[in-house]
N, CA, C and O of each residue as an XYZ file, in Angstrom:
640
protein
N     209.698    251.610      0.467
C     209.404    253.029      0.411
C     209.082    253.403     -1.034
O     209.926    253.270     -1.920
N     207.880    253.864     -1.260
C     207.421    254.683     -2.451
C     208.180    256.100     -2.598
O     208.340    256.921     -1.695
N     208.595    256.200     -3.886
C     209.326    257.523     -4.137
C     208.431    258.085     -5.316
O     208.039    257.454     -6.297
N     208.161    259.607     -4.959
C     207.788    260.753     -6.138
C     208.176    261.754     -6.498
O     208.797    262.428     -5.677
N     208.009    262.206     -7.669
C     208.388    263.495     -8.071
C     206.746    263.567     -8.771
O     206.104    262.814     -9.503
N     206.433    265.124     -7.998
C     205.553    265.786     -8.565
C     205.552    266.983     -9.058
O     205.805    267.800     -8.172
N     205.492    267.152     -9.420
C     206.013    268.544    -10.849
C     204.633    268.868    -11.673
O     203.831    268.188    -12.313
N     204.821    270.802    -11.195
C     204.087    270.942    -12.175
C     204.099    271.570    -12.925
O     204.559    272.701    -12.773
N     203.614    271.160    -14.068
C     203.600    271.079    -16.031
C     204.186    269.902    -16.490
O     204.631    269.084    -15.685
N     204.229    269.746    -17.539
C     204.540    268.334    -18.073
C     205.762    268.289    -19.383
O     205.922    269.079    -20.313
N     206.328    267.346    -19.114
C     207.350    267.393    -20.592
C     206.385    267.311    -21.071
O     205.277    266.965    -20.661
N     207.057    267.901    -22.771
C     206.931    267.013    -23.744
C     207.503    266.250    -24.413
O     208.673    266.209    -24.034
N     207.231    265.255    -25.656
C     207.477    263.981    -26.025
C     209.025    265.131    -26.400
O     209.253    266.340    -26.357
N     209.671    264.061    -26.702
C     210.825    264.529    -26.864
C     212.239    263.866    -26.085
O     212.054    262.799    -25.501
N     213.735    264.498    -26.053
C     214.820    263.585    -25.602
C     214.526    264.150    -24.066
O     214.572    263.203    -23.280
N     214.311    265.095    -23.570
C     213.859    265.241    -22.310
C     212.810    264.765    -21.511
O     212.918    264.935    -20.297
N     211.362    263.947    -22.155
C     211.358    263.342    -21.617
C     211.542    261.883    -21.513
O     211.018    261.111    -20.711
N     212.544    261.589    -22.651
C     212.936    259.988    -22.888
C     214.373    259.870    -21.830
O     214.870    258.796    -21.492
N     214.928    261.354    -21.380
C     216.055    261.088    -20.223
C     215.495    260.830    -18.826
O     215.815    260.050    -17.930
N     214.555    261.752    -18.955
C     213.685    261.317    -17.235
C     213.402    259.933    -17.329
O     214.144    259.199    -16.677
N     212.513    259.417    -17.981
C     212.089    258.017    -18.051
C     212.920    257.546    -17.899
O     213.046    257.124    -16.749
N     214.188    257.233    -18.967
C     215.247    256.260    -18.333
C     216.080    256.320    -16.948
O     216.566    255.350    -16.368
N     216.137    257.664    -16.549
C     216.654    257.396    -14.794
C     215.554    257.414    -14.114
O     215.673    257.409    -12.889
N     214.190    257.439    -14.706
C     213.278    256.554    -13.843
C     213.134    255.593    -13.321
O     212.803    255.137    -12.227
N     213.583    255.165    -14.749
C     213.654    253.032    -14.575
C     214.553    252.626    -13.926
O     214.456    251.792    -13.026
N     215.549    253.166    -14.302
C     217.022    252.604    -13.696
C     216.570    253.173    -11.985
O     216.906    252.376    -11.110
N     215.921    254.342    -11.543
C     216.265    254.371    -10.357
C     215.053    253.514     -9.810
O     215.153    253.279     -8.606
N     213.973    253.015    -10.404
C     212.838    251.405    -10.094
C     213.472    250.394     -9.699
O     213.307    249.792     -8.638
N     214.357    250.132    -10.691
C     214.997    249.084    -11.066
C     215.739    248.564     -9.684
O     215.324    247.838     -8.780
N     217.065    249.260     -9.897
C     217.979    249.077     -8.808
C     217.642    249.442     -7.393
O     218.515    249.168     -6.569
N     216.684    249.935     -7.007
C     215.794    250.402     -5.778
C     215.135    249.306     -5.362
O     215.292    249.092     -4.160
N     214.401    248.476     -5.975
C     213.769    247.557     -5.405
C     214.808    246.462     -4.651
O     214.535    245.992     -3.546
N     215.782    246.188     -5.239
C     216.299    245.541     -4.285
C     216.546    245.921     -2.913
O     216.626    245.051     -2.045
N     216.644    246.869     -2.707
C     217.260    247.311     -1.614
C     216.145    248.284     -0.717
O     216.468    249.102      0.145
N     214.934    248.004     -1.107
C     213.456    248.752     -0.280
C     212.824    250.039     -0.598
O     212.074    250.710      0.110
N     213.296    250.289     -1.896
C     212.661    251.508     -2.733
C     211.760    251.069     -3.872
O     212.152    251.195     -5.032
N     210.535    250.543     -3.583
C     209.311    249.902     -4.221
C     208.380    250.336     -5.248
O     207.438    249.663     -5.666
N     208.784    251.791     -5.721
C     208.330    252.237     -6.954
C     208.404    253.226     -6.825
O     208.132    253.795     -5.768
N     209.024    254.094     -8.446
C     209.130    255.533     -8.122
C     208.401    255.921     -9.463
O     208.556    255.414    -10.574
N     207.624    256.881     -9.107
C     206.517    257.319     -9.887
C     207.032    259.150    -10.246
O     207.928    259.825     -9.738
N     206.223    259.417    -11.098
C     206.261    260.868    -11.544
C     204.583    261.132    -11.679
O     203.751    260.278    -11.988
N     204.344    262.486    -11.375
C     203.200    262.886    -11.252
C     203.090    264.523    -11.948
O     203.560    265.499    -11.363
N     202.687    264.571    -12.715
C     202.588    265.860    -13.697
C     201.519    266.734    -13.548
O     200.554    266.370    -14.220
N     201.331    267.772    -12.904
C     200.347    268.171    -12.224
C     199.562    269.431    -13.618
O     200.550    269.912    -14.174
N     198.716    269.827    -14.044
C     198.375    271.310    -14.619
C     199.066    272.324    -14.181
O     199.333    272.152    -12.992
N     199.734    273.910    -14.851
C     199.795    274.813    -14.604
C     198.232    275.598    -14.172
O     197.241    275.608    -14.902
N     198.329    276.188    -12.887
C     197.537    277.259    -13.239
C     196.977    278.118    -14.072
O     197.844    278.905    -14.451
N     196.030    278.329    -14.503
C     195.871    279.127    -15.731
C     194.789    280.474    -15.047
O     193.831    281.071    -15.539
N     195.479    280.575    -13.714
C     194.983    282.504    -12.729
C     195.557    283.613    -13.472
O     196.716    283.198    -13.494
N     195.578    284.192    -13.799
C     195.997    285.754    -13.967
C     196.959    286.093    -12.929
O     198.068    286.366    -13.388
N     196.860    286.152    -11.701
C     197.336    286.620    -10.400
C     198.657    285.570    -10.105
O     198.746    284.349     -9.978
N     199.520    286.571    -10.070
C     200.974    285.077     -9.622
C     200.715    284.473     -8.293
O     200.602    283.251     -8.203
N     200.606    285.283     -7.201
C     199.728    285.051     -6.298
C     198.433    284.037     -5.779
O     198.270    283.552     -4.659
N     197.744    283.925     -6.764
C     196.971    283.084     -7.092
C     197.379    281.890     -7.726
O     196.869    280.886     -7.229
N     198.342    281.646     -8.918
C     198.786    280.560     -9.155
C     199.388    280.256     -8.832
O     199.547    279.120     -9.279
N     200.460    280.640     -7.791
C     201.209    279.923     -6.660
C     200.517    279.147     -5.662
O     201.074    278.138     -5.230
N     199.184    279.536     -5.164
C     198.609    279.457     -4.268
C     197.804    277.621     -4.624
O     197.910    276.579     -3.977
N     196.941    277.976     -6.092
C     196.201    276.989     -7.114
C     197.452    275.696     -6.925
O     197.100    274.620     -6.442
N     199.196    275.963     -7.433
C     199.761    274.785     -7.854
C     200.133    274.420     -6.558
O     200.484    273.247     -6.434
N     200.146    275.129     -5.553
C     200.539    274.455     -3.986
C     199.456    273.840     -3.446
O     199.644    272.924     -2.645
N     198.330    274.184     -3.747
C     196.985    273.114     -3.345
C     197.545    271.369     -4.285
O     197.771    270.211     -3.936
N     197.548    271.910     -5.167
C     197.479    270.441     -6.664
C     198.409    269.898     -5.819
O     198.316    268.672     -5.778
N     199.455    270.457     -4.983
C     201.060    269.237     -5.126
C     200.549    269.049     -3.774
O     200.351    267.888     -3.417
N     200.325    269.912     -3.040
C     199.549    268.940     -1.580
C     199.147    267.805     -1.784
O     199.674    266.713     -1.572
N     198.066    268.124     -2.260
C     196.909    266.615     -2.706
C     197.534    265.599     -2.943
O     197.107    264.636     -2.307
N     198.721    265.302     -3.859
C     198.983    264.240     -4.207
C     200.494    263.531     -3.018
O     201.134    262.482     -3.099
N     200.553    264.433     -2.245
C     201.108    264.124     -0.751
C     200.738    263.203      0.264
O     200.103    263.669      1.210
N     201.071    261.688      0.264
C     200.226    260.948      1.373
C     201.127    261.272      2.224
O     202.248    261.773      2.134
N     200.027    260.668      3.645
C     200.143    260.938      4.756
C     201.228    260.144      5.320
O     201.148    258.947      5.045
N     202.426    260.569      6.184
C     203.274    260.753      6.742
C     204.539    260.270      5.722
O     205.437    259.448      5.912
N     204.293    260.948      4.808
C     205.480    261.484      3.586
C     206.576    261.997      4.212
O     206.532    262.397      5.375
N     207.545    262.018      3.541
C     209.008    262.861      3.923
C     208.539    263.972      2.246
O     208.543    263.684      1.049
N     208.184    265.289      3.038
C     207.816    265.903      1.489
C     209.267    266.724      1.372
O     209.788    267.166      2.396
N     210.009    266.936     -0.190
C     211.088    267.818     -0.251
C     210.823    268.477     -1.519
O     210.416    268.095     -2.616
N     211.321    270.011     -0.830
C     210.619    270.832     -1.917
C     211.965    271.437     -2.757
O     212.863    272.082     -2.215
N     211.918    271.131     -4.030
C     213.178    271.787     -4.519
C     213.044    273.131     -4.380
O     211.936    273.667     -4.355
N     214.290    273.857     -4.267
C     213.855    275.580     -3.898
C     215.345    276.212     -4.024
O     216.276    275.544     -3.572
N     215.580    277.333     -4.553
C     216.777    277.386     -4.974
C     217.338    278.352     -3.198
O     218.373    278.906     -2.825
N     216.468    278.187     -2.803
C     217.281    278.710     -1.290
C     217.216    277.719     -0.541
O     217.071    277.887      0.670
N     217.293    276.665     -1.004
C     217.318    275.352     -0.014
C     218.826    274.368      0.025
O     219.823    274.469     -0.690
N     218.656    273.813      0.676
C     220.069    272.773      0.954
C     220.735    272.120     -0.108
O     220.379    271.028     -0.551
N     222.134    273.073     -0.707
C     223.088    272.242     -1.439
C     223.754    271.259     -0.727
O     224.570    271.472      0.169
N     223.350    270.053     -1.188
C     223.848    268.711     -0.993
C     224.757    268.105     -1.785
O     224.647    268.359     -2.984
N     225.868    267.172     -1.364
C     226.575    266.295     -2.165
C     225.466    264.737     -2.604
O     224.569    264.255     -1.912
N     225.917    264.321     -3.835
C     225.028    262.950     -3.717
C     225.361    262.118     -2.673
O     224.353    261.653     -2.142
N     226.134    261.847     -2.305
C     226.462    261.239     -0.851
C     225.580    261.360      0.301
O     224.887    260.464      0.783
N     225.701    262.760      0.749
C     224.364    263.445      1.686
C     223.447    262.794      1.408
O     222.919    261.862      2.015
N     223.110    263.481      0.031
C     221.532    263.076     -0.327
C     221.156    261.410     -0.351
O     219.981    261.079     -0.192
N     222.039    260.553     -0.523
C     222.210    259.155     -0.430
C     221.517    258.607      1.489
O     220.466    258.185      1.972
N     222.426    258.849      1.805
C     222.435    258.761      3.271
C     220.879    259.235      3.652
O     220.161    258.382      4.174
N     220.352    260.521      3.416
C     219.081    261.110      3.941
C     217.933    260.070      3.511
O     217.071    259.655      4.286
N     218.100    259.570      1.617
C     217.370    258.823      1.732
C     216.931    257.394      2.149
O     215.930    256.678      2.102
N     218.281    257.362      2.606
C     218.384    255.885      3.323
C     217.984    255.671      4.579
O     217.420    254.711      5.103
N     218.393    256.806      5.032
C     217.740    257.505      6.872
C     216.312    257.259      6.718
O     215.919    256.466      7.574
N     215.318    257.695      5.860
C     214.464    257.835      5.676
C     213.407    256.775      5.450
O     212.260    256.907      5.877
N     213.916    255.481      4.612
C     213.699    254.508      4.549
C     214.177    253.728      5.712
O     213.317    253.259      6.457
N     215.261    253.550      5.940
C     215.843    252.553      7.428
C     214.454    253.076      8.549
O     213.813    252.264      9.215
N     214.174    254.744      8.556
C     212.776    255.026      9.405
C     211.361    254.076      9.381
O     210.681    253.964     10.401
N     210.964    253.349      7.999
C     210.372    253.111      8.304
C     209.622    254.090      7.088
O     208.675    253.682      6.415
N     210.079    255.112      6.982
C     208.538    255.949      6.350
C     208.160    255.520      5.423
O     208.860    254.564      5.089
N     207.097    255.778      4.530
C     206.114    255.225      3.705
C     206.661    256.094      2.089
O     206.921    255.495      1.046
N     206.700    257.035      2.215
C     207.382    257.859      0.648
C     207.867    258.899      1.222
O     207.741    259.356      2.357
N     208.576    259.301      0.082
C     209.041    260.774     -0.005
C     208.783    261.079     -1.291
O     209.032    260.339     -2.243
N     208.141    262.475     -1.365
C     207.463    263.044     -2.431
C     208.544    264.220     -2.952
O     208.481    265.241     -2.267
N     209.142    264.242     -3.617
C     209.898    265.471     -4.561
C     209.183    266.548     -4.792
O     208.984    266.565     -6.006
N     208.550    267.708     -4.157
C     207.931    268.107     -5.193
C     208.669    269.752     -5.923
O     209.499    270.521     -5.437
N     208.005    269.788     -7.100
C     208.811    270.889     -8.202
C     207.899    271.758     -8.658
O     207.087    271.284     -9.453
N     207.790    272.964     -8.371
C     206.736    274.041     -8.337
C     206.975    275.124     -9.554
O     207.962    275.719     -9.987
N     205.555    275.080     -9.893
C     206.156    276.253    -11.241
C     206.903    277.127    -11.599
O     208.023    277.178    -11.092
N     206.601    277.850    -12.345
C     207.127    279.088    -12.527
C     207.373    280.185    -11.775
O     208.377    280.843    -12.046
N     206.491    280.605    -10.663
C     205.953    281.596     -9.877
C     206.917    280.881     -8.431
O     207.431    281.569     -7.550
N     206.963    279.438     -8.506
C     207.355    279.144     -7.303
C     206.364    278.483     -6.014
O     205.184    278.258     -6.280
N     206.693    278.297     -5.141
C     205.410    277.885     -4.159
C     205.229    278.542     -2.855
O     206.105    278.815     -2.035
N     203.735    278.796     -2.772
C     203.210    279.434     -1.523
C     203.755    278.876     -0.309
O     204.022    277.680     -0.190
N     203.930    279.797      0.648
C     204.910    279.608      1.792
C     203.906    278.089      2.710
O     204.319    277.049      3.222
N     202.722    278.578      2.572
C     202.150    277.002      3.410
C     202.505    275.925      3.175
O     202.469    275.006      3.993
N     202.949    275.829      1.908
C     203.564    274.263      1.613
C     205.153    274.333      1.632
O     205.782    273.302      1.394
N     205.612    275.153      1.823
C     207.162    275.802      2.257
C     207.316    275.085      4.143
O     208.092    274.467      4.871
N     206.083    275.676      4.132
C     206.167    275.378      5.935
C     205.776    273.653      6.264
O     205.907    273.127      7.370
N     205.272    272.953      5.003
C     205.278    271.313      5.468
C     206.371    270.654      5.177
O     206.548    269.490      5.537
N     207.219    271.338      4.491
C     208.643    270.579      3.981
C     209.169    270.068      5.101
O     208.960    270.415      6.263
N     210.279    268.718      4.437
C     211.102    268.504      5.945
C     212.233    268.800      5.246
O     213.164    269.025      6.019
N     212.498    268.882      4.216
C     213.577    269.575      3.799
C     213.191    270.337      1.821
O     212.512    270.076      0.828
N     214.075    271.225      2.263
C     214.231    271.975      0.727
C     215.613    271.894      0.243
O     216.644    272.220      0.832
N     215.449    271.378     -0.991
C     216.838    271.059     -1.937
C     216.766    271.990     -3.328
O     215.778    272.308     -3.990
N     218.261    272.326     -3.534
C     218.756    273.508     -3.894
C     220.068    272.927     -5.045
O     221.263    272.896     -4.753
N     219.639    272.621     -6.000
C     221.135    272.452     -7.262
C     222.103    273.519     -7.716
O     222.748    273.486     -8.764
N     222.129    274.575     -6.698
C     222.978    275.345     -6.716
C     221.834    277.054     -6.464
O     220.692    277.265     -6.054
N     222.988    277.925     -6.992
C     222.402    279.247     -6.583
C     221.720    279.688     -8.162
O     220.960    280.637     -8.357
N     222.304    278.568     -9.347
C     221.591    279.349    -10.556
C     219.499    279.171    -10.902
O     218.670    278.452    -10.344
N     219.383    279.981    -11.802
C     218.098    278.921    -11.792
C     218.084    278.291    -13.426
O     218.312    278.687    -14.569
N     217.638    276.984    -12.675
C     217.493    276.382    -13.940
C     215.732    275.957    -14.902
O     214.846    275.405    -14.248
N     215.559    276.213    -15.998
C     214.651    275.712    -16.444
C     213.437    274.355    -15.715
O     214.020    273.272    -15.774
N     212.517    274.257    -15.318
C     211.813    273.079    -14.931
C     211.946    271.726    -15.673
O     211.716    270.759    -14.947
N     212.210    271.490    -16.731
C     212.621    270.118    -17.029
C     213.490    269.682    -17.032
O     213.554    268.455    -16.958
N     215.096    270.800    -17.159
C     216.353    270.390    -16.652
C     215.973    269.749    -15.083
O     216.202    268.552    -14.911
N     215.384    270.569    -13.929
C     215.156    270.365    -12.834
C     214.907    268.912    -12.415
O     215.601    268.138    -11.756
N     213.847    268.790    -12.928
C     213.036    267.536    -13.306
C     214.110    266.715    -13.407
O     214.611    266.155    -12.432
N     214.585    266.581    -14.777
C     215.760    265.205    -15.134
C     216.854    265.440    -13.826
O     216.913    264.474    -13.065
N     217.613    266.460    -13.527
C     218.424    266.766    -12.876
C     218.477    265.940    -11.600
O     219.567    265.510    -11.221
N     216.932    265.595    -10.647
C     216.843    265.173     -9.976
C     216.420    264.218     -9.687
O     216.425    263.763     -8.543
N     215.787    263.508    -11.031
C     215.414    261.827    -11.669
C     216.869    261.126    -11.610
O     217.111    259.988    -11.207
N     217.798    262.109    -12.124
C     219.768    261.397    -11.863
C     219.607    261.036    -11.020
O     219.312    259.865    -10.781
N     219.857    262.673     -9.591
C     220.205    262.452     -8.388
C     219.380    260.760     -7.389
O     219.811    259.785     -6.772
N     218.374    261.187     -7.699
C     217.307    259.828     -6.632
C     218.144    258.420     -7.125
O     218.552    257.537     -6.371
N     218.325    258.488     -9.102
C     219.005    257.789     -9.661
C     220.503    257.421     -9.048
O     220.835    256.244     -8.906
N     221.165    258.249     -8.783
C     222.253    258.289     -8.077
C     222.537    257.582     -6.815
O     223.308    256.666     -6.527
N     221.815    258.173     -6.253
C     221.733    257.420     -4.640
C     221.369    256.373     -4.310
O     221.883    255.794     -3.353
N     220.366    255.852     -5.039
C     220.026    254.727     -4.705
C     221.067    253.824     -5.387
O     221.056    252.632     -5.083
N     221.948    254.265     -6.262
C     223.001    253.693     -7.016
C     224.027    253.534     -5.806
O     224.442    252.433     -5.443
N     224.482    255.030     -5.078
C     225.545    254.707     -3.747
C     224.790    253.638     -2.454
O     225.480    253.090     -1.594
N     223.217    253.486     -2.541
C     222.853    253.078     -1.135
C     223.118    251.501     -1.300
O     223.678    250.812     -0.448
N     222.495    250.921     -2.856
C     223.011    249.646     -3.488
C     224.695    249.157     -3.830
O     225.140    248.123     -4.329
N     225.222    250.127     -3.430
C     226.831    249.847     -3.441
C     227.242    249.335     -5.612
O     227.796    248.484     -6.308
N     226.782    250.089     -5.662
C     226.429    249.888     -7.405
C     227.948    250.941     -8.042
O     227.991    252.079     -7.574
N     228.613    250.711     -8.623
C     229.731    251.652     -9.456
C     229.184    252.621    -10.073
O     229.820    252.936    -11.079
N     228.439    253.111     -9.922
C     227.569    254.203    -11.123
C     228.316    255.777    -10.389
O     229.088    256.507    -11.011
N     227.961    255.953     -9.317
C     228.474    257.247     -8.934
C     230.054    256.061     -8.036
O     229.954    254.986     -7.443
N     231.679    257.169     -8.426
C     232.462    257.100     -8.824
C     232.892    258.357     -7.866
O     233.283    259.215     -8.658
N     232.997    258.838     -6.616
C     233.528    260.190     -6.183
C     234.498    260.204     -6.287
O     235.135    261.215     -5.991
């Protein structure tokens, strides 16, 4: 199973994005053994519309696109499903034991994302009720994938 996070805007150089990268690798790394075959990041353009409306609309086209076909797509969303890493462990293992081909992360600007790509989700994930900055987000959930595939490999890293 191919794993993504698509996000859009982009770090910059810096310790934020030298933390993503490393629970990138580590979650490459320790994934392949166990049927998680590459996990990629995909950095999409901000809109540059006038209309929020419109650039909600512009960055929900961009994160479609890079959506293959019969994806498990999950949209982070702060009204979406607080999960334990455990949960989230298990779902992605469900997901893979399925058979499916990827699951795409995706992380929507500023404005947020147009309800049409709200309505292809199979699930929306939620790090609580605060909101946090987009590159905290980002790393936040480079851990988590990091994480799980740490509990699905029976690895000491997550410690409940």
């Amino acid at each position: 199973m191919r794993l993504v996070v698509a996000a859009i805007g982009r770090l910059k150089d810096g310790p934020e994005r030298e933390l993503a990268e490393r629970y990138r690798k580590r979650a490459e790394q320790t994934g392949r053994r166990i049927g998680f075959r590459d996990m990629e990041i995909v950095e999409i353009r901000e809109s540059r519309a006038q209309e929020v409306g419109k650039r909600m609309v512009e960055e929900s086209i961009a994160l479609a696109n890079v959506i293959p076909d019969k994806a498990i797509v999950v949209l982070l969303d702060e009204r979406g499903e607080n999960l334990d890493s455990t949960t989230l462990a298990q779902r992605l293992g469900g997901w893979r034991d399925d058979g499916r081909p990827s699951v795409v992360f995706a992380i929507g600007g500023d404005d947020g994302l147009a309800p049409t790509l709200r309505t292809k989700a199979n699930m929306r994930l939620a790090f609580g009720a605060t909101t946090w900055p987009h590159q905290l987000v980002r790393i936040m959930l480079l851990e988590q994938i990091y994480r799980s595939i740490s509990i699905l490999a029976g690895h000491p890293y997550h410690r409940a």
